[in-house]
C-alpha positions in Angstrom: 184.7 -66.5 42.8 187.7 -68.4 41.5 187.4 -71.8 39.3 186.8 -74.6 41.4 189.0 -76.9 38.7 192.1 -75.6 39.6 195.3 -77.0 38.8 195.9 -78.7 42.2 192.9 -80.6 41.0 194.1 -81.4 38.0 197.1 -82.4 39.4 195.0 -84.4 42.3 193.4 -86.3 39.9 196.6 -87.0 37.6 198.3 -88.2 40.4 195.2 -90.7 41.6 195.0 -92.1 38.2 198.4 -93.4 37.7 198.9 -94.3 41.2 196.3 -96.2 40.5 198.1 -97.6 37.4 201.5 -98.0 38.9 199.7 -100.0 42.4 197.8 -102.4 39.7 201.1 -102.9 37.3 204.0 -102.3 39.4 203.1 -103.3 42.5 201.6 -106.8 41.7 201.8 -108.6 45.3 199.1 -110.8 45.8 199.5 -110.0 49.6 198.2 -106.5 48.6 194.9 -107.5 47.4 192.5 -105.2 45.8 193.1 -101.8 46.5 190.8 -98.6 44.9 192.4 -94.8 45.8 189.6 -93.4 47.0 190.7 -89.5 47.1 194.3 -87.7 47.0 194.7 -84.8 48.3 197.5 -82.4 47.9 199.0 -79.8 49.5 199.0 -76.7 48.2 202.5 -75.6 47.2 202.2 -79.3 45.9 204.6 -81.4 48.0 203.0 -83.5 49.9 200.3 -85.9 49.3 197.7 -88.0 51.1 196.6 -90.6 49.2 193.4 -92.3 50.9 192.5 -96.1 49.5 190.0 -98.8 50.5 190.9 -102.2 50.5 188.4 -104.6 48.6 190.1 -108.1 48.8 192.8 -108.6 50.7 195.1 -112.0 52.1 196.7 -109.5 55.3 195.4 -106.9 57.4 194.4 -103.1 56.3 197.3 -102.0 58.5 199.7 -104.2 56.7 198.7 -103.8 53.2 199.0 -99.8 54.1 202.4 -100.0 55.9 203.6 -102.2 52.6 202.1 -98.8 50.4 203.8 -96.1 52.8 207.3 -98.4 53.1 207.3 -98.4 48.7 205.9 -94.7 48.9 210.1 -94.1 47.5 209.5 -96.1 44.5 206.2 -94.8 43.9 207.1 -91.7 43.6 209.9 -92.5 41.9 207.7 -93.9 39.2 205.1 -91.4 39.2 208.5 -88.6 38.4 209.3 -90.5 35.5 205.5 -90.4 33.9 204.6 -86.9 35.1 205.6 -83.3 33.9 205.7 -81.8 37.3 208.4 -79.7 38.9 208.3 -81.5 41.9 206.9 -84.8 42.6 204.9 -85.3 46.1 205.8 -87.4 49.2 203.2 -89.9 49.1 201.6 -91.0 52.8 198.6 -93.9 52.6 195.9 -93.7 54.7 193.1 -96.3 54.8 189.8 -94.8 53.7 187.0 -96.3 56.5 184.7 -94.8 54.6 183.2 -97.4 52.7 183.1 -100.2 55.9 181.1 -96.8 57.5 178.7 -96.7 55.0 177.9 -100.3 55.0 177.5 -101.0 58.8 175.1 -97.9 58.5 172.5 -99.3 55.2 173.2 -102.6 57.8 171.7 -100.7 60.5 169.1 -99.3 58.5 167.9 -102.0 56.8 167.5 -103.7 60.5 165.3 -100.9 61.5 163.1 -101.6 58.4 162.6 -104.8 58.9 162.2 -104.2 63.0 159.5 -101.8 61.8 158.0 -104.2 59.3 157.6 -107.0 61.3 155.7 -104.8 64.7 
């Protein structure tokens, strides 16, 4: 059974980290809001990347604030070449993470049934 911390995890969780840097510090527009990676995940011959984030706080739409991320996906990657030792860099692509807007509408849901059955 091979390791399941491979080096395209490594490398997945490299690249999350100072996206994550570079989207904070680089990237300051405060049309962006807050914005979390949620999960990268990478290709296996290591070229391409989908980068998933969730978007805390923001002043514009989720569709906005990830066609701003995928239009400076260049100079992201750009950056991320200059602090990473990799052969090749990935193509970045952002995709909003509806996870998180999931999980609350469903503990919403639940905690209605709760009360529902509380109060019978």
């Amino acid at each position: 059974m091979p390791k399941e911390f491979s080096r395209t995890q490594r490398v997945r969780e490299l690249i999350q980290r100072e996206l994550a840097y570079l989207i904070q510090r680089e990237m300051g527009d405060s049309h962006l809001g807050l914005i979390t990676i949620s999960e990268v995940e990478i290709s296996p011959d290591l070229k391409e990347a989908r980068v998933y984030i969730t978007i805390l706080e923001s002043n514009t739409s989720t569709e906005k604030t990830v066609q701003s991320l995928n239009d400076a996906a260049g100079l992201l990657r750009h950056h991320l070449a200059q602090r990473l030792t990799l052969r090749t860099t990935p193509r970045l692509q952002f995709v909003y993470d509806s996870s998180l807007e999931t999980g609350n509408r469903l503990l919403a849901l639940i905690d209605s049934i709760k009360s529902d059955n509380q109060n019978s």
